[in-house]
C-alpha positions as CSV (number, residue, x, y, z in Angstrom):
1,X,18.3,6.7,10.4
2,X,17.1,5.6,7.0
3,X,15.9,8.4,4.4
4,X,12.6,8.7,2.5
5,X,12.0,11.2,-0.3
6,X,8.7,12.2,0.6
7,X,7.1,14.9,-1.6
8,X,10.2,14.9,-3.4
9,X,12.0,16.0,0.6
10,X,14.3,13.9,2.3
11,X,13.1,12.6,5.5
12,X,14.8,10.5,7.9
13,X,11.8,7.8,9.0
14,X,12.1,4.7,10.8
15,X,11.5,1.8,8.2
16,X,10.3,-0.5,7.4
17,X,7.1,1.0,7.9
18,X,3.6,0.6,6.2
19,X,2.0,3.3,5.1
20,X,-1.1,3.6,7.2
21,X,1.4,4.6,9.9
22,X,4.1,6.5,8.2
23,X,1.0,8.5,7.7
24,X,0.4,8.9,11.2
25,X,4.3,9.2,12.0
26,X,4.3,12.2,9.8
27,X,1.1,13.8,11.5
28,X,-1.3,12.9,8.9
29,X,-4.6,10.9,9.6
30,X,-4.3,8.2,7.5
31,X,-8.5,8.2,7.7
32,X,-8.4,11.3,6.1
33,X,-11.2,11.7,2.7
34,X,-8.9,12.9,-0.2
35,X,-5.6,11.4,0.5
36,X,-3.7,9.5,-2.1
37,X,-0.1,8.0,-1.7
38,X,2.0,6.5,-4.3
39,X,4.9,4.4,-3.7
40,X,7.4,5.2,-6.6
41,X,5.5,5.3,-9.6
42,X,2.4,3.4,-7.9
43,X,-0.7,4.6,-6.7
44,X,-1.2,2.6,-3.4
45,X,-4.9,1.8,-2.7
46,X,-6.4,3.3,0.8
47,X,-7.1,-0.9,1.0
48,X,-3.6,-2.2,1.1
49,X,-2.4,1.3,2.8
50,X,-1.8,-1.5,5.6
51,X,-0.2,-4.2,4.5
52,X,2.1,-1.6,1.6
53,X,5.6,-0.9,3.6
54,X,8.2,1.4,2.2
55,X,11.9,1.1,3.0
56,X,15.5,2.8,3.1
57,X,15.3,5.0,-0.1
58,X,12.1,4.7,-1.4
59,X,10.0,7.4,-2.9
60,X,6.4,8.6,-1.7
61,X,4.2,11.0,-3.0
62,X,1.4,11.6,-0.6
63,X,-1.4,14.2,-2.1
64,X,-4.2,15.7,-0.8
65,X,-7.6,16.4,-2.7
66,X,-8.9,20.3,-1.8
67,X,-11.3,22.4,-3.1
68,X,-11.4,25.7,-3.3
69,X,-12.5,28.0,-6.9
């Protein structure tokens, strides 16, 4: 199976695959307030989340806004 490094973590994820539902294949609500993802060096926005599909070795950071003090 192809390999992502997600979060700087190898994972083995079928692709290609856009990012609204790697998202949801990794058990993350892709509606979810506070979520950013970045596709190598690229900030993806929530908009083209859709339409944005990663493939055999690419690099995602996904991050999560939280609050806390």
């Amino acid at each position: 199976m192809p390999t992502l490094r997600i979060n700087g973590e190898p994972r083995d994820v079928p692709v290609p695959l856009a990012l609204d539902a790697l998202l949801d294949h990794l058990g993350r609500d892709p509606g979810q307030p506070g979520v950013a993802v970045a596709v190598g060096d690229r900030v993806v926005p929530r908009s083209r989340w859709a339409e944005t599909t990663v493939d055999d070795g690419d690099r995602v950071e996904i991050i999560t806004a939280s609050q806390g003090g």
